[in-house]
Residue frames as a rotation matrix with the C-alpha (Angstrom) as fourth column:
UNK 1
0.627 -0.678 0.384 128.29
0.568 0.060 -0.821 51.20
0.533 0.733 0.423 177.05
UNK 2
0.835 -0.148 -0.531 131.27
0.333 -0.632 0.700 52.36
-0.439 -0.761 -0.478 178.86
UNK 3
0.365 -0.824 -0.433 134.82
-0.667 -0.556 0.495 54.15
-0.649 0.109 -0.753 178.00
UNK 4
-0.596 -0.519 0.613 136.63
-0.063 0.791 0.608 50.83
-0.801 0.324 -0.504 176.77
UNK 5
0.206 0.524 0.826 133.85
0.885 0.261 -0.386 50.05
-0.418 0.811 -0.410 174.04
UNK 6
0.872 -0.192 -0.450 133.90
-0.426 -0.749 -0.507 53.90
-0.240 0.634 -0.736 172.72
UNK 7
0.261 -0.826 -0.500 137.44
-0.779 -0.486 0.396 53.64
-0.570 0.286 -0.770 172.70
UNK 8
-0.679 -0.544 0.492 137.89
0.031 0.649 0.760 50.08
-0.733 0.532 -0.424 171.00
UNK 9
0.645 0.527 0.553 134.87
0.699 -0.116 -0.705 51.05
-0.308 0.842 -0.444 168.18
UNK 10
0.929 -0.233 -0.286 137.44
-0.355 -0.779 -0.517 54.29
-0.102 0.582 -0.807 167.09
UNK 11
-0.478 -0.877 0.044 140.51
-0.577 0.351 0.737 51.83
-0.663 0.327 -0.674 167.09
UNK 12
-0.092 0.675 0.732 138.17
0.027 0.737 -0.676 49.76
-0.995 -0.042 -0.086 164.99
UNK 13
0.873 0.433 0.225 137.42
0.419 -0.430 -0.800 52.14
-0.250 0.793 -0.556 162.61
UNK 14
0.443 -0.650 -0.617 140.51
-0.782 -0.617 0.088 53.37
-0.438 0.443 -0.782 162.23
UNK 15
-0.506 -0.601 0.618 142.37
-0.245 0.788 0.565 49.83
-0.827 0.135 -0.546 161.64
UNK 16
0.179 0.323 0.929 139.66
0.655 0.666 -0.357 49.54
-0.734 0.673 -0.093 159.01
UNK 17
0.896 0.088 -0.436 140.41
-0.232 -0.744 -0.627 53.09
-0.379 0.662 -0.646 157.13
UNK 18
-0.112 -0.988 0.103 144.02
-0.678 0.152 0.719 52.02
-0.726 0.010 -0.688 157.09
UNK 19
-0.744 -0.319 0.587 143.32
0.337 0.579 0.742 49.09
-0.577 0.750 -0.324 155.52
UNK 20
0.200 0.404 0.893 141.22
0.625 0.649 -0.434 50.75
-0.755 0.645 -0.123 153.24
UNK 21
0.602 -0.346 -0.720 143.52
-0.631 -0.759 -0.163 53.55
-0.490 0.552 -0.675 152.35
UNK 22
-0.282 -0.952 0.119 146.17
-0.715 0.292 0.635 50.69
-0.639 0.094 -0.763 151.98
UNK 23
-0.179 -0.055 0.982 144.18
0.757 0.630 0.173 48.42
-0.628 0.775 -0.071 149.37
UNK 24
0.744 0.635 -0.206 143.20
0.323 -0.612 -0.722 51.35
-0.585 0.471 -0.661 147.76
UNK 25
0.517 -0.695 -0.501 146.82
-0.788 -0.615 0.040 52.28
-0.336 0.374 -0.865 146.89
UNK 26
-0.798 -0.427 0.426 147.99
-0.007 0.713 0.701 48.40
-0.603 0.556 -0.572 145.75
UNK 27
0.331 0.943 0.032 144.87
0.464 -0.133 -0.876 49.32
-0.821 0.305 -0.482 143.27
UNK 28
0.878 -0.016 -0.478 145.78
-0.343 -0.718 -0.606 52.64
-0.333 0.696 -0.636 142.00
UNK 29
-0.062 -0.998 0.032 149.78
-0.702 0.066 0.709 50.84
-0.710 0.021 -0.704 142.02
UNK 30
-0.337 0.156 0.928 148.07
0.073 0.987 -0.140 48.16
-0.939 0.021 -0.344 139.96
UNK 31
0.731 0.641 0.235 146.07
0.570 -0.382 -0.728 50.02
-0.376 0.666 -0.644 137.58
UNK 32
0.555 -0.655 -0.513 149.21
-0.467 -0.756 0.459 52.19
-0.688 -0.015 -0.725 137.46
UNK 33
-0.325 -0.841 0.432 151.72
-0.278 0.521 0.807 49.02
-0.904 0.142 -0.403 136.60
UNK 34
-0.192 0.574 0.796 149.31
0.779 0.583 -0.232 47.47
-0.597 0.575 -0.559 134.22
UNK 35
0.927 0.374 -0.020 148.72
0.309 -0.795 -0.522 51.23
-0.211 0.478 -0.853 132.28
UNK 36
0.239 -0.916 -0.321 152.37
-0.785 -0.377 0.492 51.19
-0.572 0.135 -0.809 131.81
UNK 37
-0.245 0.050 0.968 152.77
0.123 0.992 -0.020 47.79
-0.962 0.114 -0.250 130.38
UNK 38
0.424 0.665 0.615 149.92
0.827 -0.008 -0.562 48.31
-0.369 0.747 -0.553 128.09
UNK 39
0.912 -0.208 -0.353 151.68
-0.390 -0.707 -0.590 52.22
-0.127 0.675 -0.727 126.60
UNK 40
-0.072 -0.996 0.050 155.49
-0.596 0.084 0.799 50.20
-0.800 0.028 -0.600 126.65
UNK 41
-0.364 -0.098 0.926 154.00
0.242 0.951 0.195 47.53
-0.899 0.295 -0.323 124.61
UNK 42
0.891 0.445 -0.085 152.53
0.273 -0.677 -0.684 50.19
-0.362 0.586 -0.725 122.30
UNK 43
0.484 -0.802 -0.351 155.78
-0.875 -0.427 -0.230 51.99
0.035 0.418 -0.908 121.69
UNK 44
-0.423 -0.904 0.068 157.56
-0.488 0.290 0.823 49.15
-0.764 0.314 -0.564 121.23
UNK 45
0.053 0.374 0.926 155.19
0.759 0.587 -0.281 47.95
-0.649 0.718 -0.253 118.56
UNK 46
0.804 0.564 -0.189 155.61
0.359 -0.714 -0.601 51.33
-0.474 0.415 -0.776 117.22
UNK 47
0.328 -0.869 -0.369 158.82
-0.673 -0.490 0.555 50.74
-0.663 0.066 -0.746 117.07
UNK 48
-0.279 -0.109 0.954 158.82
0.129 0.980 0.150 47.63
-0.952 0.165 -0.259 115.57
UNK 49
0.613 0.451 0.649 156.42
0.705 0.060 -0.707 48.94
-0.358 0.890 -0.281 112.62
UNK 50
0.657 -0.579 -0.484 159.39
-0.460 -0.816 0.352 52.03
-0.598 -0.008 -0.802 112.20
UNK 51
-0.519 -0.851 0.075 162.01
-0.479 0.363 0.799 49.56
-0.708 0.379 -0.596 111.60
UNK 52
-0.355 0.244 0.902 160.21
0.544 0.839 -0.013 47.40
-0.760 0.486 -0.431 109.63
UNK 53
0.696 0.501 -0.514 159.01
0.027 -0.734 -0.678 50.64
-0.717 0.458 -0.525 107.35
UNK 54
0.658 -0.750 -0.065 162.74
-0.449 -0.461 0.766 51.38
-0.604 -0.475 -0.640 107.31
UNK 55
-0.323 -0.489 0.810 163.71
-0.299 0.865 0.403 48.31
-0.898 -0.112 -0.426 106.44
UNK 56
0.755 0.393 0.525 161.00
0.619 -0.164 -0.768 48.11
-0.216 0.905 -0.367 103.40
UNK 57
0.997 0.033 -0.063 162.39
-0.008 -0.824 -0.567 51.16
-0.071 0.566 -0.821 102.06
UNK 58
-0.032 -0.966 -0.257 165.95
-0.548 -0.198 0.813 50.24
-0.836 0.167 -0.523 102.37
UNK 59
-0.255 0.048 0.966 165.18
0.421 0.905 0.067 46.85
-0.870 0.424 -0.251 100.32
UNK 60
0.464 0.707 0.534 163.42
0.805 -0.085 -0.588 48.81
-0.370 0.702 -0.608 98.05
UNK 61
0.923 -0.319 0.214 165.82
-0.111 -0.755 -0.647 51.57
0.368 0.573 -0.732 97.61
UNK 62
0.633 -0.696 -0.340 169.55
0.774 0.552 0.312 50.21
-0.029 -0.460 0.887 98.71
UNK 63
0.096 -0.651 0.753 171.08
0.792 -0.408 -0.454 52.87
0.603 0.640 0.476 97.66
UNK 64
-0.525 -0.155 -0.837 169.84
0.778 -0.485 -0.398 55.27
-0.344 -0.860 0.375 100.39
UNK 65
-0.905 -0.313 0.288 169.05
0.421 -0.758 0.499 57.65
0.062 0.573 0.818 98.13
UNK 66
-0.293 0.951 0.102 164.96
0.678 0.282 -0.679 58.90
-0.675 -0.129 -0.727 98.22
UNK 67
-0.971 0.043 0.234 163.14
0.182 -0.500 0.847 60.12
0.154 0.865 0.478 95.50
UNK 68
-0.291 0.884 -0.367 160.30
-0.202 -0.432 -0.879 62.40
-0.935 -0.181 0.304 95.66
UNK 69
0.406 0.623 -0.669 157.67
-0.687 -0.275 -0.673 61.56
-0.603 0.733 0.316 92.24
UNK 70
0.882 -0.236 -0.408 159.08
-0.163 0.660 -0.733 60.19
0.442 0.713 0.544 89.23
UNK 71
0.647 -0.762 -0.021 162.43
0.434 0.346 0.832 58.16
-0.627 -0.547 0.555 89.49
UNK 72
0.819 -0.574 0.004 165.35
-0.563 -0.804 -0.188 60.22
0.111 0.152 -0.982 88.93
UNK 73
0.357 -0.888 -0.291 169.16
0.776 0.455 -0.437 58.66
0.521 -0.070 0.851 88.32
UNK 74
0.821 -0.254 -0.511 171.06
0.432 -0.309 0.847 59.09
-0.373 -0.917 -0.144 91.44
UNK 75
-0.058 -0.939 0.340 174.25
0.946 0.057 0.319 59.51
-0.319 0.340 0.885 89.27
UNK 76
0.015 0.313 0.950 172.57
0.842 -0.516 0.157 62.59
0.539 0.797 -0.271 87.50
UNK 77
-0.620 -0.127 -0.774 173.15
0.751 -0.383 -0.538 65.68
-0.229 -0.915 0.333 88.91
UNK 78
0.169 0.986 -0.005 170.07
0.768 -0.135 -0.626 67.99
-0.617 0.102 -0.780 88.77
UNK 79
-0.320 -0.286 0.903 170.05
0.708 -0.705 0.028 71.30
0.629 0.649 0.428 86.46
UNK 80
-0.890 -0.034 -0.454 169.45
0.276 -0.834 -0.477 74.49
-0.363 -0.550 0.752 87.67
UNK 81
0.308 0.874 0.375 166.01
0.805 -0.029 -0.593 76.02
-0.507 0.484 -0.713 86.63
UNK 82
-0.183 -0.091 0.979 166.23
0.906 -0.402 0.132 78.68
0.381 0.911 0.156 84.03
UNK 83
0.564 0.575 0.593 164.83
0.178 -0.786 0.593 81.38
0.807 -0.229 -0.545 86.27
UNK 84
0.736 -0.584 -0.343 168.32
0.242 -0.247 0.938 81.20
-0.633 -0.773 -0.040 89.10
UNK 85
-0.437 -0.890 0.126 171.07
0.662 -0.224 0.715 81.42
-0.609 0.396 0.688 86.38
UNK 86
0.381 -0.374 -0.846 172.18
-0.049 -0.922 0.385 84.67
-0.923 -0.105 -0.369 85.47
UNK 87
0.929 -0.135 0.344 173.04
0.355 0.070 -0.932 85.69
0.102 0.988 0.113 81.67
UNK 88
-0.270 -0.747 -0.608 176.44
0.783 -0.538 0.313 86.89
-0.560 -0.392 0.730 81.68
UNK 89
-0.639 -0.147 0.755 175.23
0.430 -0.882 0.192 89.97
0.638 0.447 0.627 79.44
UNK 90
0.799 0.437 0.413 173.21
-0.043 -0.644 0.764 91.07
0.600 -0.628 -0.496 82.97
UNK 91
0.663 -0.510 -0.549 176.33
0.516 -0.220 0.828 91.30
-0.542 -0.832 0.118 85.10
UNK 92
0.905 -0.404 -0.134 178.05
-0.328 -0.862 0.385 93.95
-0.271 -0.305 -0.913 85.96
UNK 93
0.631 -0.776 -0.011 182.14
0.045 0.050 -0.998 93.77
0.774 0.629 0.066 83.93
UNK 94
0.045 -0.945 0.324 183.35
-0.448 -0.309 -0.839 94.97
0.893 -0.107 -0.438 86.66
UNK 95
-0.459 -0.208 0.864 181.98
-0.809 0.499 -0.310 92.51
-0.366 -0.842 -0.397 89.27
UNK 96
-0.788 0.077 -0.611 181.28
-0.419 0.659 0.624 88.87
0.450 0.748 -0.487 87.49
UNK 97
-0.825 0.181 -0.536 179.67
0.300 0.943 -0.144 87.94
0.479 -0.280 -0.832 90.36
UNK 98
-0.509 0.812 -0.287 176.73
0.253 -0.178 -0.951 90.33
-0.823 -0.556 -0.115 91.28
UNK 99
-0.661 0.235 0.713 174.22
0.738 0.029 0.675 90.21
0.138 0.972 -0.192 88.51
UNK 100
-0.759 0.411 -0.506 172.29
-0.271 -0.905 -0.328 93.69
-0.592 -0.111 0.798 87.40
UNK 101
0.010 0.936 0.353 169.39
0.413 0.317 -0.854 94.11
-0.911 0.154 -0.383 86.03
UNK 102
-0.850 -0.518 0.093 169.64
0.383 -0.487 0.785 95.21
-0.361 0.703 0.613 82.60
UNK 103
0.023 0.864 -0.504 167.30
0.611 -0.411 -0.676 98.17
-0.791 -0.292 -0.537 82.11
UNK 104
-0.031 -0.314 0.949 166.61
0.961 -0.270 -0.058 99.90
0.275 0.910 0.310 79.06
UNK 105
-0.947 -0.322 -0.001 166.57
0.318 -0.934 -0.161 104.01
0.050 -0.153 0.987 79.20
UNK 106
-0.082 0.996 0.020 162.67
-0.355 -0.048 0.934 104.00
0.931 0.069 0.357 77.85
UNK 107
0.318 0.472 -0.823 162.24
0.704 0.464 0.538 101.73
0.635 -0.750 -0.185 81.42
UNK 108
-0.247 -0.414 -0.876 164.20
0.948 0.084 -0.307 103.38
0.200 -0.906 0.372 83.59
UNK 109
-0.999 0.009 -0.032 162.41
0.003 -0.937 -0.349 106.64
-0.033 -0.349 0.937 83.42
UNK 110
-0.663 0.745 -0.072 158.65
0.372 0.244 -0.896 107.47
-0.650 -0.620 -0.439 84.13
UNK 111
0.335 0.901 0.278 155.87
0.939 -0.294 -0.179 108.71
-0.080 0.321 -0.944 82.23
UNK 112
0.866 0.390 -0.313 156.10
0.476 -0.835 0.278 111.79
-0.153 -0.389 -0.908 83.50
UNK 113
0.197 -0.824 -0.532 160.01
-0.012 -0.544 0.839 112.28
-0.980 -0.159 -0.117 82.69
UNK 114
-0.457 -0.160 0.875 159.84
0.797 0.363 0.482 111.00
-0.394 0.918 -0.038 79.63
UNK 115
0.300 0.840 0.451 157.06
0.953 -0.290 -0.093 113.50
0.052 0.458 -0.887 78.68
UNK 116
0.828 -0.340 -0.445 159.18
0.063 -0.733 0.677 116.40
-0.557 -0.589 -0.586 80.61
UNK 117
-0.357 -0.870 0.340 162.39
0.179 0.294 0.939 115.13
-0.917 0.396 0.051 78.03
UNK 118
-0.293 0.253 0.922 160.51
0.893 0.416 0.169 115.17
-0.341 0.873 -0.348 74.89
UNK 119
0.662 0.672 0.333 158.90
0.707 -0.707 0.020 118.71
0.249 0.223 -0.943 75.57
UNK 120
0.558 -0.709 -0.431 162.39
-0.072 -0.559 0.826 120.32
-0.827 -0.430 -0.362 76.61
């Protein structure tokens, strides 16, 4: 075996790593293209079942309008609960619009003054 043979067995071998770095990457580019594909066709079927939700629920409710529980007339406007509105005999005369608490005298002192008032 002389010089020439060494030296055309390590062009050998290299010309074959090339080509097997170079199918190796139209592989991973394959496996790549084909793993896109397969998550585009996903989201667009996910989109598809969106609109078509979308669509259900307009048909079923034209109006836009969505109601949480029992139906409710859109026309109706809702009440306040009983526990946000303000008596006007707790606000303050001289400002209508910040509501006090209306404390009696027996509340607004303690035990301990009360008992201190009674014995004086």
């Amino acid at each position: 075996m002389n010089v020439e043979d060494v030296i055309r067995i390590r062009i050998e071998e290299a010309a074959r790593k090339v080509a097997a770095a170079r199918q190796q990457r139209a592989e991973t580019a394959a496996a790549r293209r084909a793993g896109l594909a397969r998550r585009h066709a996903a989201k667009l079927r996910h989109l598809a079942d969106a609109d078509q939700l979308r669509n259900e629920i307009r048909n079923e409710n034209p109006d836009g309008i969505t109601t949480v529980g029992a139906q409710q007339d859109p026309t109706k406007v809702p009440e306040r609960p009983q526990s946000l509105t303000v008596a006007r005999s707790q606000q303050d005369p001289a400002n209508p619009k910040s509501p006090t608490a209306s404390v009696s005298p027996t509340e607004a002192t303690s035990p301990q003054d009360a008992a201190a008032e009674s014995a004086a």
